[in-house]
C-alpha positions as CSV (number, residue, x, y, z in Angstrom):
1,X,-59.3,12.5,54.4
2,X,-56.0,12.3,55.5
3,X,-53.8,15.4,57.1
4,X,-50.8,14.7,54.4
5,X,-50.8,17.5,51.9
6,X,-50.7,16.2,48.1
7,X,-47.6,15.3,46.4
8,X,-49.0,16.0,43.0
9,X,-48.2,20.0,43.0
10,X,-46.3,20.9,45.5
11,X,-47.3,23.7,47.7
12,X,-45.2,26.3,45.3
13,X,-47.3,25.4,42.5
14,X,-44.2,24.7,40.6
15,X,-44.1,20.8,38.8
16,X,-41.4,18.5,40.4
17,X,-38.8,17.9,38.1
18,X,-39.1,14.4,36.4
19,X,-42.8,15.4,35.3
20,X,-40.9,18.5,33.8
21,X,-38.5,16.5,32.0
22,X,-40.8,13.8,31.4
23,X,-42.5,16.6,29.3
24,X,-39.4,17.9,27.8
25,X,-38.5,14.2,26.2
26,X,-41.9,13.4,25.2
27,X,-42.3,16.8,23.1
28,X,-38.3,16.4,21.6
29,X,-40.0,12.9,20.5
30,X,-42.9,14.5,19.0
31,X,-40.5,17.5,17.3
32,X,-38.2,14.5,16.0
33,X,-40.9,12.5,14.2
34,X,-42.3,15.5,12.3
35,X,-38.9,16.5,11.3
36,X,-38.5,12.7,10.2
37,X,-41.2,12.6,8.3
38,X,-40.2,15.4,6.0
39,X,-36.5,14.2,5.6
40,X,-38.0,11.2,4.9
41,X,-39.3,12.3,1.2
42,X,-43.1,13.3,2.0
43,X,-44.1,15.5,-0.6
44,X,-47.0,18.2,0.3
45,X,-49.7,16.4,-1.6
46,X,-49.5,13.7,1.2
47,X,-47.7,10.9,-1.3
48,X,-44.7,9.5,0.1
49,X,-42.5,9.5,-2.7
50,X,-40.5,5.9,-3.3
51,X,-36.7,5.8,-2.4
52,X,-34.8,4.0,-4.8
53,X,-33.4,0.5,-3.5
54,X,-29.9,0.2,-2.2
55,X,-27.1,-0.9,-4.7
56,X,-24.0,-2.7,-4.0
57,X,-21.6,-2.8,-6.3
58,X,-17.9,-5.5,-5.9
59,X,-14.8,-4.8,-7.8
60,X,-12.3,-7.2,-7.6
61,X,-8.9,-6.2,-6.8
62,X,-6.2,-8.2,-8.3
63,X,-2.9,-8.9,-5.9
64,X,0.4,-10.1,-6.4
65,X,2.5,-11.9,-3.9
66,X,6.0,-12.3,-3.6
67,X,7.0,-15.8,-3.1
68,X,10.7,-15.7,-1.4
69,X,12.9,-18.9,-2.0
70,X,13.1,-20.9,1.0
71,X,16.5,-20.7,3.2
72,X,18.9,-17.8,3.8
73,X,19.9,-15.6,1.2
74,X,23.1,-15.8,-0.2
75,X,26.7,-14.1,1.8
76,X,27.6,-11.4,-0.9
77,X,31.0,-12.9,-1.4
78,X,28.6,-15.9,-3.1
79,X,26.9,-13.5,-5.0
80,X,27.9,-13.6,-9.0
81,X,27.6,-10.1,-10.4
82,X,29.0,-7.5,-12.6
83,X,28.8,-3.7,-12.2
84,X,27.8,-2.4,-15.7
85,X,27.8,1.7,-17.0
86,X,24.3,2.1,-18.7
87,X,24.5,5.7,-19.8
88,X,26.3,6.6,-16.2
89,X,29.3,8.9,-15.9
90,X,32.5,7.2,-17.5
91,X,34.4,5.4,-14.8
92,X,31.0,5.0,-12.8
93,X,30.8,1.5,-12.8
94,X,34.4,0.9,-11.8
95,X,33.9,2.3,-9.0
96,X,30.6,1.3,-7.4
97,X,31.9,-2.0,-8.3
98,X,35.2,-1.5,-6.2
99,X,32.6,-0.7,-3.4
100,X,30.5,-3.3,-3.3
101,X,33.9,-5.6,-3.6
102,X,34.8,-3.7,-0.2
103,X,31.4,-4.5,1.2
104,X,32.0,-8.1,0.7
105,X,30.6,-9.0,-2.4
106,X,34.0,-10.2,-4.2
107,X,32.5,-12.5,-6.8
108,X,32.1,-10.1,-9.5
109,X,33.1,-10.2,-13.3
110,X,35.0,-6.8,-14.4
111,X,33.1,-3.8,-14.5
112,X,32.0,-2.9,-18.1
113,X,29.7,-0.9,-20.4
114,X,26.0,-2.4,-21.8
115,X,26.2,-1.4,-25.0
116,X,22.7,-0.2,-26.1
117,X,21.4,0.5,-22.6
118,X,20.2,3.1,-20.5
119,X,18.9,3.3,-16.9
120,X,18.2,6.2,-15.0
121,X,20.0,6.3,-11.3
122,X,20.9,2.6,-10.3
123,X,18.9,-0.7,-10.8
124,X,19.8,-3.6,-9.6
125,X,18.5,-6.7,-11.8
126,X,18.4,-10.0,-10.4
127,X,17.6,-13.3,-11.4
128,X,14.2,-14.9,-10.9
129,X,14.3,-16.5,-7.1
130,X,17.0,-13.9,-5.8
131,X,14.5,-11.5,-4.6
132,X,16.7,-11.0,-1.2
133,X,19.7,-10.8,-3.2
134,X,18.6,-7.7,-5.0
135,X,17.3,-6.1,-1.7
136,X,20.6,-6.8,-0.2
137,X,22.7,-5.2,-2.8
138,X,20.3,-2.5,-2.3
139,X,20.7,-1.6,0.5
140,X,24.5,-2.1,0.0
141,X,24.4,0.7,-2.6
142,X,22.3,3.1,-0.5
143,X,20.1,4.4,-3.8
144,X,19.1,1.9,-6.1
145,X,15.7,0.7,-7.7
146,X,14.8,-3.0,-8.6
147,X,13.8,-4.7,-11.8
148,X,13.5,-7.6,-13.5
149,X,16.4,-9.4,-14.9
150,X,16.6,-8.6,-18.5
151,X,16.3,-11.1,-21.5
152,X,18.2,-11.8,-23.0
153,X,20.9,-10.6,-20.3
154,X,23.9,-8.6,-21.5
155,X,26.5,-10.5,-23.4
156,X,29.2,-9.5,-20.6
157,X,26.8,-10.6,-18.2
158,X,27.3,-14.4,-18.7
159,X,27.9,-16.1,-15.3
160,X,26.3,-13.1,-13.5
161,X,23.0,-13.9,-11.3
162,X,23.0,-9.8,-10.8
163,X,23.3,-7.1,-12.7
164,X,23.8,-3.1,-11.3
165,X,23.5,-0.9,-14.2
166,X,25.0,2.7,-13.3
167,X,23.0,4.9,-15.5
168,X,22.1,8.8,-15.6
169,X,21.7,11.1,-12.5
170,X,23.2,8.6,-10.1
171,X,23.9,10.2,-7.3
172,X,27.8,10.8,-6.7
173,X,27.4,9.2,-3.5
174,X,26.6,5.6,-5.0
175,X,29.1,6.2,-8.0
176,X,32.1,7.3,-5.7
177,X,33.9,4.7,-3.4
């Protein structure tokens, strides 16, 4: 026999520390797979009990796109428009439409009343391809929503690509000059 004393235990008698962890892991592994198997739906008569099959279920989701017109958008002095009261304060439309004629967009038809109609705040109704248009005048006015151009358009409205229909609670600020 040899003079070397044994690695196994050392002289201590304490275990080296991988066989203690080697230990450790193997009983956490043990532990984990009795835990398992009684998440996993065994019932105490020893019969696993069936899991029902996954489902998946689709739902389509419609979306809408925007197509915008090809090119630049039109320079607001290009712009045909009117300014029209629809249910506003009296004199409301004059005067967003002197505005908007100070911001550049000169080619307007007098302001006026649609008879009939009424909006609340400011919309801004463009024709069909002048998507940029309405977002311009937008963000000309400061507070205004979008719509669709109406049909049939107001009778003062002929020669008008936009309409901006100054209705109830618009804000003073988009009403005064």
């Amino acid at each position: 026999m040899s003079d070397r004393p044994s690695r196994v235990v050392p002289p201590d008698g304490t275990l080296p520390a991988v066989v203690r962890g080697a230990a450790l892991v193997g009983l956490a592994v043990v532990v984990g797979l009795i835990l398992l198997a009684q998440v996993d739906g065994e019932s105490g008569t020893g019969a696993a009990t069936k899991r029902p099959a996954a489902t998946t279920t689709t739902t389509s989701v419609p979306t809408t796109t925007t197509t915008l017109p090809s090119g630049p958008a039109r320079i607001p002095g290009e712009l045909p428009l009117i300014v029209l009261n629809a249910g506003g304060p009296a004199g409301s439309a004059g005067a967003l439409s002197e505005r908007l004629r100070d911001d550049g967009y000169t080619d307007q038809l007098p302001a006026n009343d649609w008879e009939g109609e009424a909006v609340s705040g400011v919309v801004v109704l463009c024709r069909e391809g002048l998507a940029r248009e309405a977002a311009a005048l937008v963000v000309a006015i400061g507070d205004a929503d979008i719509a669709e151009f109406p049909s049939p358009a107001p009778s003062v409205a002929d020669g008008a690509d936009c309409v901006v229909a100054v209705g109830t609670g618009a804000s003073t600020a988009t009403t005064v000059p």
